[in-house]
N, C-alpha and C positions, 0 to 999 in steps of 0.2 A: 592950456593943457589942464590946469585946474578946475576951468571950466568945463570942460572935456569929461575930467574925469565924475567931480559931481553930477555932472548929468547922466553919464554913464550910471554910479552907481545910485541914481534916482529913478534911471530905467530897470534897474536891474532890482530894485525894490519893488517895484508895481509889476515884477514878472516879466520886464524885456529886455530886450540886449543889443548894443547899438549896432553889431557888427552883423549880424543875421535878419536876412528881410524871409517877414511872414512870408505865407505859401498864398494865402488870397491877399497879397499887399498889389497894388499897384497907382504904378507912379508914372506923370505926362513922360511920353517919350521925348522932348526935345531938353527937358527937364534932368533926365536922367543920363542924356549923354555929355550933359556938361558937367553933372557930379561923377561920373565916371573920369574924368580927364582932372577932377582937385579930388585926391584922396583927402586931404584935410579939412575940408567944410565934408565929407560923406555923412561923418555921424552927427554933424549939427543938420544937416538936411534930413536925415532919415528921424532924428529924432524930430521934428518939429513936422514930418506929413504921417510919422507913424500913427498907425490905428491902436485902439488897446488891445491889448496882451491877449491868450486866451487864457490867462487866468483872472484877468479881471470882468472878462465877459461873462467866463463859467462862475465867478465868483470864489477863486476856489486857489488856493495855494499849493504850485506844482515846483517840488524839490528841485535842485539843479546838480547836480555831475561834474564834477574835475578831474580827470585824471591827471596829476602833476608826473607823474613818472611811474614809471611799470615795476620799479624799485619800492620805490616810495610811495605810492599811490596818498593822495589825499583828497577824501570826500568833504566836500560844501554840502551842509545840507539845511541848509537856511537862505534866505530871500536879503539878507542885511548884509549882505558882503557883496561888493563891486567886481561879477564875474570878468574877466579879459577875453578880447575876442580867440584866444588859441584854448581859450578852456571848455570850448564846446566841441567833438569829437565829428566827424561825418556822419551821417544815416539820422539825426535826434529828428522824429518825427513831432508834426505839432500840427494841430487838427484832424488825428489821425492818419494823417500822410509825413512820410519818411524822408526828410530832405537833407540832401548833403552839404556841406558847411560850404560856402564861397558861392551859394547860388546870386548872390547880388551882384560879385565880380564881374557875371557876363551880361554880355549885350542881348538880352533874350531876344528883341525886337530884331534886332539885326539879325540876329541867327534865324530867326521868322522869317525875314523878309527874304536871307538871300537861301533859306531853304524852299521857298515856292516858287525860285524865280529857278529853280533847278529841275530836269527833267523828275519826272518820276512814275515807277512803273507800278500798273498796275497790281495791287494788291488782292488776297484774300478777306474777306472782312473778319477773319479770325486774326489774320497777322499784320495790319496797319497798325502803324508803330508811330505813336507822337513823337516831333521833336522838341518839344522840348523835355519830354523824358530821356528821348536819344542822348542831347547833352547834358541833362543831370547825372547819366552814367557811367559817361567818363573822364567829369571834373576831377580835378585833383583839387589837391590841400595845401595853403600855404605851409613850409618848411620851419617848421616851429617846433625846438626844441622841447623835448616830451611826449609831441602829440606824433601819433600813429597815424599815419592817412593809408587810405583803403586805396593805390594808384596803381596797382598791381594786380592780373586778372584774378590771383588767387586769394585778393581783399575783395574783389566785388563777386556779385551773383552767379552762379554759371550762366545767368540765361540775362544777361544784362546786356541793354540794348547800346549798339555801336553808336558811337558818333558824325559819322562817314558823311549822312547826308548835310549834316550841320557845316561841314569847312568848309574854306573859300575856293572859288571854284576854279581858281588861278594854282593854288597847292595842292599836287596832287598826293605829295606822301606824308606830310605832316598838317590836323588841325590846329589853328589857331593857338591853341596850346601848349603845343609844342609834342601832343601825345601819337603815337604812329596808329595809324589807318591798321583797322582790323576789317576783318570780315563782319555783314551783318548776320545778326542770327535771328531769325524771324520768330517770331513764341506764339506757336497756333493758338495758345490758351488767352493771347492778352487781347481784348478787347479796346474800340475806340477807348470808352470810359476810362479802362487802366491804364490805357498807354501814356494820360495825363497826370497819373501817380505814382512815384517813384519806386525803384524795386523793392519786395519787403523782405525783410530779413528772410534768410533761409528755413522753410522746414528742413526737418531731418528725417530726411524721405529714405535717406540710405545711411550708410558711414561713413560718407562723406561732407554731410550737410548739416546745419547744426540746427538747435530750436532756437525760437527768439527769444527763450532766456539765457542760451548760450551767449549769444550773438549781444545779447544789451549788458552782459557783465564787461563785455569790450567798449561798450558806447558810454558815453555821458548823458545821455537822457534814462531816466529811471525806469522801473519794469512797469509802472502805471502809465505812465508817458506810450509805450513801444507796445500793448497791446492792439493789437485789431480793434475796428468796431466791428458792431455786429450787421451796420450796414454795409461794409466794406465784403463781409463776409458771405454775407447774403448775396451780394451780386456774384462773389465767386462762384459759388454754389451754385448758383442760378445759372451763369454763364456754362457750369461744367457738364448741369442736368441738358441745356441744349445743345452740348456736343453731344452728350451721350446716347440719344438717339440716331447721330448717323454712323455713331463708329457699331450700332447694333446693325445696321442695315447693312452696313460693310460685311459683319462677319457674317450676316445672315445672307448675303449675295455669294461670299465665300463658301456658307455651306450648302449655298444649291448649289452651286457650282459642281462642290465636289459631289454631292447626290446624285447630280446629274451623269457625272462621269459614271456612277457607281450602276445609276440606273441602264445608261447604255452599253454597261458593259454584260450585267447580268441579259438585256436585253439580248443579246448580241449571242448568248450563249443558249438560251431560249429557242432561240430561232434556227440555231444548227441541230440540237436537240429535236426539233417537230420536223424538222428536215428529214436529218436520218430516220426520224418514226415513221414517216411518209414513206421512203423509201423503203423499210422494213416491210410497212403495214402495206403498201401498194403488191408489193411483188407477193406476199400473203393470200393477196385477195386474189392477182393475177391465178397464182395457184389454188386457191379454195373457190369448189365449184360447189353450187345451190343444185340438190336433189330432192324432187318432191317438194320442193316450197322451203320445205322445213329441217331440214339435211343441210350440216354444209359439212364437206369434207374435203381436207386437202390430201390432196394422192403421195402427195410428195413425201412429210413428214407422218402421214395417215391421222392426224386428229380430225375428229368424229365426232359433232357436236348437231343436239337435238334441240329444236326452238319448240316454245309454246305457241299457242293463238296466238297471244300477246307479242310474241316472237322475241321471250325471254329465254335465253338458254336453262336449261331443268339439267341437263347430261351431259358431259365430255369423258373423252377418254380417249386413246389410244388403241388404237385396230392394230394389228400386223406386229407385235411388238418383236417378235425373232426374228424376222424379214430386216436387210438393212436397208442401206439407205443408198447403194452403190449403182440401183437398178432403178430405172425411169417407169412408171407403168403408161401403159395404154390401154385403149379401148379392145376388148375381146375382139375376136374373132368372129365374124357371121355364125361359123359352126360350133360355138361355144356360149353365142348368144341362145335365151330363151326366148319364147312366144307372152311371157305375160305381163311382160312392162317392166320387166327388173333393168338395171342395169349392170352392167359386167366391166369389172378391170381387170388385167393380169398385171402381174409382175414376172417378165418371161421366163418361164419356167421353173417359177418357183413357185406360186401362189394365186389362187383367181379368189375373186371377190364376186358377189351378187348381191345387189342392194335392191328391195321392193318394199313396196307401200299397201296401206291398204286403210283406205277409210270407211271409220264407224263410227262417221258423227261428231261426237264429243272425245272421242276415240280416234285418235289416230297411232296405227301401229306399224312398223317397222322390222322387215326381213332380212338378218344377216345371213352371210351362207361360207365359210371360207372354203378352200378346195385345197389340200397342201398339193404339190406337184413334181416334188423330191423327197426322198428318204430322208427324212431324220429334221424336219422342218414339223415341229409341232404348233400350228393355226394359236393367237394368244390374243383376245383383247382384254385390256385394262380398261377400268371406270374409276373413275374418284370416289371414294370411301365415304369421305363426309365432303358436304357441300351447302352450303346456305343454313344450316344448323339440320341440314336434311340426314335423315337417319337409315341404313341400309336393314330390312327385315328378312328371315329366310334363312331355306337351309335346314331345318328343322331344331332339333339340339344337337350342339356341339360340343366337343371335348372339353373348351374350357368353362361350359354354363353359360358362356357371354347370352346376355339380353339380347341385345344387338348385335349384326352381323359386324358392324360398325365398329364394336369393339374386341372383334376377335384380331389375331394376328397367327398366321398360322402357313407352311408354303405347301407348296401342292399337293395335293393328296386325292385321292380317285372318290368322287362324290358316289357313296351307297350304302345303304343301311348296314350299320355295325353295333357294337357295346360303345356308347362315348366313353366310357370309362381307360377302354384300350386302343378305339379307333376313333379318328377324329370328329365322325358324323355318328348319330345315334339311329335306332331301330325306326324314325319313322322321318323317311326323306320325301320330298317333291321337288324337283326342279323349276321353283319359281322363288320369284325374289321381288320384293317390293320396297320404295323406298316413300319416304315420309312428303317428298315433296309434290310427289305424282309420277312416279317413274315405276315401270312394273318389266319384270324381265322373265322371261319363259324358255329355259333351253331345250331343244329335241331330245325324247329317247332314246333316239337312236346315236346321237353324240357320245363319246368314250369321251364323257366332263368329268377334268379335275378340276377342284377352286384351290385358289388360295388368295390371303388377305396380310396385307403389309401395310400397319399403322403406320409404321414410320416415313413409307412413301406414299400414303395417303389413297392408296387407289387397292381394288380387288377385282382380279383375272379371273376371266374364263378361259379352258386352256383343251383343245382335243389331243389325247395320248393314249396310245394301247399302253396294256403291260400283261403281265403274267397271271395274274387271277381276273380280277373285277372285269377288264376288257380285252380279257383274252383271244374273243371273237370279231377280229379283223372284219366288221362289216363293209368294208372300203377299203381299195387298198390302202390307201393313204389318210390319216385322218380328217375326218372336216369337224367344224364348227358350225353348229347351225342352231339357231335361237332367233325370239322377235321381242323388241321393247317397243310397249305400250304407253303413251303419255296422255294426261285427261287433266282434269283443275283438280280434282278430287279424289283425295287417298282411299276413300273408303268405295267410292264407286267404284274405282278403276279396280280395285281387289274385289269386290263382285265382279266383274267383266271377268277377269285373269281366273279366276276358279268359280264361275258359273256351272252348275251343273246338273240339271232337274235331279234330285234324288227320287223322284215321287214316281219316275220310269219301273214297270214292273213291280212294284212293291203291294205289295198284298194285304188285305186286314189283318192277316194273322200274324203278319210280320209287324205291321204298325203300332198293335196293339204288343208285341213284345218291346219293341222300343219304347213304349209308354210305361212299362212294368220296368222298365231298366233306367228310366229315370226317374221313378217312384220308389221304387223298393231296394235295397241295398243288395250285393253280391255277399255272400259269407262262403270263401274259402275254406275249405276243412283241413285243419293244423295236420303238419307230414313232419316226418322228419328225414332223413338222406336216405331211408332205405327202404322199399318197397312195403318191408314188413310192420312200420309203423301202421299204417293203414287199414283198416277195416268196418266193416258193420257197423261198431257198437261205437266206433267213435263219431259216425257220423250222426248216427239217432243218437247219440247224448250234444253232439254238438248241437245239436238242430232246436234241442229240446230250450238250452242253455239261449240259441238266438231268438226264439221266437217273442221272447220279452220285448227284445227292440224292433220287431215287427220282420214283416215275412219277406221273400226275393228269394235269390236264385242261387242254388246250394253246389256251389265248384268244386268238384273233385278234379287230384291231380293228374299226373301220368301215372300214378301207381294202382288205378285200377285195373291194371290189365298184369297178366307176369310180367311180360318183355315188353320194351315199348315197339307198335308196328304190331303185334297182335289183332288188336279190334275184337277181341273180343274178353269177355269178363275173368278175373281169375277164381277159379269156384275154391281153390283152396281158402281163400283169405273173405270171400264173396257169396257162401251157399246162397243166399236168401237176398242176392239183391234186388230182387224183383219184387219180395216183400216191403222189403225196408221201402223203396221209391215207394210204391203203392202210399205207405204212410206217409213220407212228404210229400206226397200231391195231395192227401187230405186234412194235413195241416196247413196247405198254399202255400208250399217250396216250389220251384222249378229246379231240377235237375240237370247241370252242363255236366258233361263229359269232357277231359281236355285228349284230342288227339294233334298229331302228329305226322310228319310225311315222311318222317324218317322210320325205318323196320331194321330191329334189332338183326345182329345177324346169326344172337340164342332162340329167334321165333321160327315158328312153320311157318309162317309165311314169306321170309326171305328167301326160302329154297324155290318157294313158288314163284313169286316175283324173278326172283334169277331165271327160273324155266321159261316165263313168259316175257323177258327181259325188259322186265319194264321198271327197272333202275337203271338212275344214270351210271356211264359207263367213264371207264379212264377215258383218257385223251389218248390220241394216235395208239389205241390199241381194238382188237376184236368188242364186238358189240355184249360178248358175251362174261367178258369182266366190270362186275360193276365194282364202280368208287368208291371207298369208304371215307366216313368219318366219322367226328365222335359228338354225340349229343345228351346230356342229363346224367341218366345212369346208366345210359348204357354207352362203353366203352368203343365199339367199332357197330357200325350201323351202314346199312343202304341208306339211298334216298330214292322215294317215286320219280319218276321221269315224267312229270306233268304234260309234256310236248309229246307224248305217247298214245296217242289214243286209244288203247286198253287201257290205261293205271286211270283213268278217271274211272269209268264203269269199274271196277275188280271196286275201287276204292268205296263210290256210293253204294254198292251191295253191299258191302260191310257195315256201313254205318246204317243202312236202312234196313238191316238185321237185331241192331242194335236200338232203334226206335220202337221197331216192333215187340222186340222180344222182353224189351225192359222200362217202356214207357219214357224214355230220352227224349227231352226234346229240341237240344240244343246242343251247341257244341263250341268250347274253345278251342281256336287252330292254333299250336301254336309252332311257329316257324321258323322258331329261330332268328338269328338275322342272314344277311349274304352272305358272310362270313364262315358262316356253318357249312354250305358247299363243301362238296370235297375241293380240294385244290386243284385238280385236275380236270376236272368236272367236263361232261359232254353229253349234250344232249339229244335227242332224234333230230330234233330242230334247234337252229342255232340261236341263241337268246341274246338280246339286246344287251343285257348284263346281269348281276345275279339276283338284282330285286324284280325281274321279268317273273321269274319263274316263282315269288312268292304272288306279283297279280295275276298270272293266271291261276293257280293253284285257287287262290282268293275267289276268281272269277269261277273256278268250276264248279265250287264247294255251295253257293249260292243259293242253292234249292234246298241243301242237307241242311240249313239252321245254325247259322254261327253267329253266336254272341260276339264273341271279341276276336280280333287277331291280332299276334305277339310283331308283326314287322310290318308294313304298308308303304308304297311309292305313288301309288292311287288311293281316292277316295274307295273304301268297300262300299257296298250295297247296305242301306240301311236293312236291320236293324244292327250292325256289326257296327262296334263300336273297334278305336285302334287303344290298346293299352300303353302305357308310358313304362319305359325302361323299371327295371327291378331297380326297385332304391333300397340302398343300404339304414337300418335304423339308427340313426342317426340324425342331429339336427342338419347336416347337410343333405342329408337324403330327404328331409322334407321339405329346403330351399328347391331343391333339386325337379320334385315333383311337380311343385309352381312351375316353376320353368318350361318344365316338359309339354302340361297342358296349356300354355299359351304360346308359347312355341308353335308347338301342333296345328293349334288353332289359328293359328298368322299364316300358314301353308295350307292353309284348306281343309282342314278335319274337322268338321264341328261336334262330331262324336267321338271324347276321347274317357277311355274309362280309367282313372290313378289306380296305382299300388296300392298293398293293404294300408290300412293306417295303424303306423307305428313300425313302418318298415317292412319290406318281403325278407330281407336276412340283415345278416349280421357280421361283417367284418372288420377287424381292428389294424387291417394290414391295409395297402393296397393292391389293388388283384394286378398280376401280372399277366392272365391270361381272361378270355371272357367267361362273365357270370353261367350263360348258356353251356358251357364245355362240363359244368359241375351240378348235381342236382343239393341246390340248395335247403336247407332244413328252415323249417321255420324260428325268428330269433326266437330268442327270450324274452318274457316278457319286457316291455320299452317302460321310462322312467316315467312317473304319472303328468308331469308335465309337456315332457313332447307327446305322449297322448295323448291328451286333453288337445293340446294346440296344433296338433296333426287332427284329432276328429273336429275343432272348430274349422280347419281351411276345408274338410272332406266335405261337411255339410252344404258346403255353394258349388261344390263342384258338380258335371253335370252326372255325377254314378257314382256312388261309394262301396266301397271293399273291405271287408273285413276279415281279420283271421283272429289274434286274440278279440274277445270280448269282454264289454266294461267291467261286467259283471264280476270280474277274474282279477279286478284289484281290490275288491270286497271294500270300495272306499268308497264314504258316503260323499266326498267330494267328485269324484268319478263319476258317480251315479246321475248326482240331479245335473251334471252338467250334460252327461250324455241324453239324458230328457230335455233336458231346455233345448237341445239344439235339435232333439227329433222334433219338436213343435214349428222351432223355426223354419226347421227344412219345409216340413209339411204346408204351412200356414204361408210360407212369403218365396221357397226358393221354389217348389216344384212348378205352381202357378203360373212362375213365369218364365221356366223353364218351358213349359207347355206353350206358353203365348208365344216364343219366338222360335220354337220347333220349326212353325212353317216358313217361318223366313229363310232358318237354316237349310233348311228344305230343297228352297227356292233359289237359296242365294250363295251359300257354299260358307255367308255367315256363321262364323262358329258362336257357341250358348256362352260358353266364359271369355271374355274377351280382355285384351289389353285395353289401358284407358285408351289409346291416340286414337283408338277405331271410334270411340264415344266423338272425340275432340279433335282430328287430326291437324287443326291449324294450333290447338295450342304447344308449347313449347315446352311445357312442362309436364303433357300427358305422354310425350315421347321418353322420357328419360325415368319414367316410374316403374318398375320392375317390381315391387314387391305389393300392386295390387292389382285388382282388375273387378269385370263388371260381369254381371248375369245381365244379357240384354243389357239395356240401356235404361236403366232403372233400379239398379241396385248396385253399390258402391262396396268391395270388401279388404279391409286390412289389416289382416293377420299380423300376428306377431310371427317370425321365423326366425330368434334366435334365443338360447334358455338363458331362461333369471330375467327377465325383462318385463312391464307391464307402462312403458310408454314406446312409441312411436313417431314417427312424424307422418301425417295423415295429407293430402291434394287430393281435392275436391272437383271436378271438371264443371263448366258453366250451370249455373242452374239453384236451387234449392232445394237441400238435403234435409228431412230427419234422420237423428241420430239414434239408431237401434237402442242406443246403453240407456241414455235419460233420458228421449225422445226428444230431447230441444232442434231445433230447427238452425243447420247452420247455412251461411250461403256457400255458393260455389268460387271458381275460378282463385283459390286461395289454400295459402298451405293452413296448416294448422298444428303448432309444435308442441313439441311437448305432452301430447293427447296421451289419457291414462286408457291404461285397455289391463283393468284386473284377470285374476288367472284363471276366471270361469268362466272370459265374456271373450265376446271377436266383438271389434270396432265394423262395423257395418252400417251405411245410409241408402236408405230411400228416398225417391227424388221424386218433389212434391210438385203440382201444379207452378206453375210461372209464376200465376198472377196472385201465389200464396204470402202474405202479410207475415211479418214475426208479431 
């Protein structure tokens, strides 16, 4: 035993310990089972085959660990004391592997032998599990006062491998040991290689598991002893990187999976959806039938849609909108069919339809006709308002100013010339309508058209409805609807085609050569004031005298050359010598207008003769021999000529051809008022279409007599008559207002219109409640020197200017040179080319001042410009229209512009902000050659 023990603690000096065999020790199997059977030669045998320590390999002296008691605890921490085999704990690893104390006690070879001769199932190669790690993990510990063994599953690892297949194969519930048969737990993480190295201390993966510096304050091997290597570690690692690839595939086969669900389900939903559209769209088509190629309309719901070439829809809308939906249509009747290709629906007995065609070309146009066919069914189709950024033009001026028809909103109201001021439509209407993208609309005369336009629902109706004034004359019993829409590629074309109209029909050199004097020379109105008596003689030969500075034209007197209005002839109280005085302005190179009228006071002689010869209109449903009054200027109750009369034209041109003769006249303002002027009961010999009928015939009769301008138009007049724009208020909105009017005008087919005076025709600080025409206005006072100035710079481009005060009359030397500079301009740049597109005008029903889109109609930006326009196609103008201002924002249509102000040269197709326009200049360009260089 002595010997025993000095050997012991001579192993225990050099770093070993006779009771614990290495981890790479190995000893002859037949050798080891006979020291297995004499404990008491084990440590003289293990010490004399043992290998050296690993610290004498490492070269290196590794502490030792004793726990004597858990009370007491006592550290050894030197290599000179003779440790006992119970002073080494379970788990002390040595060569970096973890081995628990008694591994020498077993038969490993036997537990080897008879675990292969044992079935065994197949494994994953993630979870084959060595045995002899299996039984290193469920040895127990000799029972050795002080020492703590780990024999309990809550001392060893959660994940420590069973024993099961190591016992004998004759015991099925207890191994070897004596320890009970557990379940195996397979550890997908331990690899062949681990499965040959004992479990290692726990991480503390949760709160339940500790670190292995937790775990080695319980062990007797030291914390240098119980770390990892970093090869041991490295394989971990390695081993986890090649799981971690399939458990990606895994969730990545899980998330197509579920994609896939996601996908067939949206699918799924897809599919019912183009279903039901099919079946929407099919039964659609079922009922929408192809007329003329380029027509499709369904009878059913009545939408009305027009293709292009391209057989791009331009147009939809709604046909039959008061018709419901209760009634099936079919095809007309043989005997309600026509002979010339149209086609015919009814709706029975409520409404017939007539669809025709008619090709021209580039041109193709289209016949609506409704028919109502019960009392109180007013014929209604809707159009869409705006569409493809396409803009609705027309109408003439409207109550609200809108530019565009597009931005009016307004409900029904009887289309015919009135005051916009009071009435929704102004003094010069046409019945067409053109839209930006190539759509042009033309309604019948003889239709009782109201419009009206609804932003909010996006579309604007035409609508046939009698009423009490405007379409009082039942031409039908029943109203119809009758209009044709034109489509072509081209906006500007298709608006030649829509108001073509040779003017050059009948017109005479002496007439041509007036229209050339009347866009040369300026009109100068002679200053009135509301009463007849303002008027005479000497103010006109002073007036005359005062214009002839700024050059010569055509000297307008009001209605108060006569006493009453409806006279015709001169008042010699107020007038002895007027025959002298004209003499003088014809040899200064004035022309003298005369303004008349169709209405005759009923303080003149000639209404009593008019009433004898009954050629005034008369009341409604009364004797022919009462005629109708109403009220017009200054005179309070008045007749009106019965144009439809065929006496009142003759009685009418004797007078006026009394009046040429006897006093050198050679022209004449008509002015007519607008329809609204009518008596209210109004009847005529013949029954008039409506009330702007009876100012184009009037118009039409007057034509030989020499009329400069006329105050109302529904037709183009006969050149050299130009149409005047609405009486504007002096104010800065009455000269927005006057822009308006003439491009307005000019989008409807007037390409002769002559503006207001400049600086306003009167002056109100109210709004009128009733119209301008009911009151004979005074001339304002004189206008502030700035809207002056910037009312005579937009007059300049216009195609006639009008005057009543003169520059001269603000005695300001800033007035003066401006009103020069702009005679020069006019002279030198606008008349020119006023002249060069005369004959287009002519020709083509193109008007001289024009909106940009007409320049540009594809671009986008020349639609939405309202506060400029063009002389021809070659001159650019942008006024200032609001006071105290001298910048702008200026768009430029394709091309290359000089700048009238400094001449510089800008290009087109672009805005330009910010542009300075001082207070004696107008922004204006001329547009220069293509292939012109900056």
């Amino acid at each position: 035993m002595a010997h025993s023990s000095e050997s012991g603690a001579a192993q225990a000096l050099n770093g070993q310990h006779p009771e614990l065999a290495y981890a790479d020790e190995d000893t002859d199997e037949d050798e080891r089972d006979e020291l297995l059977d004499k404990p008491e030669q084990r440590q003289l045998m293990r010490a004399m085959s043992r290998k050296q320590s690993l610290s004498e390999r490492r070269n290196v002296e590794l502490p030792l660990l004793k726990v004597i008691d858990e009370k007491e605890p006592e550290v050894v921490a030197t290599n000179s004391a003779t440790p006992s085999p119970e002073a080494f704990a379970p788990g002390l690893r040595r060569n970096s592997i973890s081995m628990p104390s008694g591994i020498n006690a077993l038969d490993l070879e036997a537990l080897r032998l008879r675990h292969q001769m044992q079935p065994q199932d197949a494994l994953h190669e993630e979870i084959i599990v060595d045995d002899a790690t299996s039984s290193l993990g469920t040895l127990g510990t000799p029972s050795t006062p002080g020492i703590t063994a780990p024999t309990t599953s809550a001392n060893m690892p959660d994940k420590a491998i069973n024993f099961a297949n190591a016992s004998s194969a004759n015991d099925d519930s207890d191994d070897e040991f004596g320890n009970a048969k557990r379940p195996v737990h397979r550890d997908r993480f331990r690899s062949r290689r681990r499965a040959s190295i004992a479990p290692l201390p726990a991480l503390r993966l949760n709160s339940k598991e500790m670190l292995a510096s937790d775990f080695d304050s319980h062990s007797v091997a030291s914390n240098q002893a119980s770390i990892t290597s970093v090869n041991s570690l490295a394989s971990l690692l390695r081993e986890k990187m090649q799981a971690f690839p399939q458990l990606i595939r895994k969730k990545k086969r899980e998330t197509k999976d579920y994609k896939i669900k996601i996908f067939v389900i949206i699918m799924f939903f897809i599919i019912i959806s183009l279903i039901g559209y099919a079946y929407v769209a099919y039964h659609q088509q079922v009922l929408t039938k192809s007329y003329f190629q380029k027509i499709k309309f369904n009878s059913h719901d009545r939408i009305f849609r027009i293709l292009s070439h391209e057989d791009k829809e331009v147009i939809s809308g709604q046909l039959g909108v008061t018709l419901g939906f209760d009634t099936a249509p079919f095809h007309c009747l043989e005997d309600q069919r026509r002979n010339d290709g149209s086609v015919c629906i009814e709706w029975n007995g409520i409404a017939r339809l007539h669809l025709n065609f008619e090709d021209k070309g580039v041109f193709r146009c289209y016949t609506l006709q409704w028919q109502s066919l019960t009392p109180g069914l007013l014929p209604t189709d809707c159009y869409e308002l705006k569409r493809d950024n396409g803009l609705w033009f027309g109408g003439g001026v409207t109550k609200g100013q809108e530019w565009s028809l597009s931005y009016a909103n307004f409900d029904f109201a009887p289309y015919a010339s009135g005051d916009s001021k009071i009435h929704q439509f102004g003094n010069g209407v046409k019945r067409y309508f053109i839209n930006s993208i190539g759509v042009a609309m033309q309604v019948s005369e003889k239709t009782p058209l109201q419009l009206g336009a609804n932003r909010t629902e996006n579309r604007f109706c035409l609508r046939a409805a009698n009423d009490e004034f405007t379409f009082v004359n039942h031409l039908t019993p029943l109203p119809q609807l009758d209009y044709r829409i034109c489509t072509t590629e081209d906006m500007r074309s298709l608006h030649m085609l829509m108001t073509q109209q040779s003017l050059w029909d009948g017109l005479k050199e002496q007439e041509f050569n007036v229209l050339h004097s009347l866009l040369e020379e300026p009109v100068w109105r002679i200053p009135h004031a509301e009463t007849p008596e303002s008027l005479n003689e000497s103010i006109i030969c002073d007036y005359s005298e005062s214009a002839i500075a700024m050059g010569l034209g055509h000297i307008l007197i009001n209605e108060f050359w006569q006493e009453n209005i409806g006279d015709f002839t001169v008042d010699k109280a107020r007038f002895p010598t007027l025959k002298d005085t004209i003499d003088v302005l014809h040899r200064r190179g004035f022309k003298v207008v005369l303004t008349i009228q169709p209405f005759i006071s009923t303080d003149s002689d000639n209404f009593k003769d008019a009433v004898k010869q009954k050629l005034l209109i008369y009341e409604r449903h009364s004797e022919r021999s009462i005629p109708a009054l109403t009220r017009y200027k200054s005179s309070s109750s008045a007749g009106v000529l019965d144009i439809t009369n065929n006496a009142s034209v003759p009685w009418l041109l004797e007078k006026l051809q009394r009046l040429r003769e006897e006093y050198g006249v050679q022209s004449f303002y008509l002015d007519l008022g607008t329809g609204y002027n009518l008596p209210h009961y109004y009847q005529c010999r013949q029954t008039l279409d409506n009330p702007d009928t009876y100012a184009r015939l009037f118009t039409a009769s007057l034509e030989g007599a020499g009329l400069m301008a006329v105050s109302t138009a529904s037709v183009v007049p006969k050149p050299p008559t130009f149409l005047s724009t609405p009486p504007a208020n002096a104010t800065w909105e009455g000269l927005r207002e006057t822009l308006g009017a003439v491009l307005n005008y000019g989008v409807i087919g007037y390409p002769f219109v002559l503006p207001g005076v400049i600086g306003g025709d009167y002056l109100l600080q109210r709004p009128l409640s009733k119209m301008v025409s009911f009151y004979s206005m005074a001339q304002p006072p004189l206008p502030d020197p700035e809207l002056f100035i910037r009312w005579l710079q937009l007059a300049t481009f216009m195609p006639a200017m009008q005057f009543s005060h003169l520059p001269s009359e603000y005695r300001s030397d800033l007035v003066t040179r401006v009103a020069q500079e702009l005679k020069e301009v006019r002279q030198s740049i606008v008349i020119p080319l006023l002249k060069k597109y005369l004959n287009p005008s002519m020709n083509e029903g193109l008007p001289l001042v024009r909106p940009l889109w007409m320049m540009d109609p594809h671009d986008p930006a020349c639609l939405i410009v309202s506060d400029e326009f063009s002389v021809g196609e070659e001159l650019i103008v942008a006024p200032i229209l609001h006071a105290k201002r001298e910048k702008r924002e200026v768009y430029l249509p394709q091309g290359v512009w000089k700048d009238g102000i400094d001449g510089s040269l800008r290009k087109g197709s672009r805005w330009m902000h910010g542009y300075r326009v001082p207070k004696d200049k107008i922004a204006y360009f001329r547009k220069m050659p293509d292939n012109t260089r900056f």
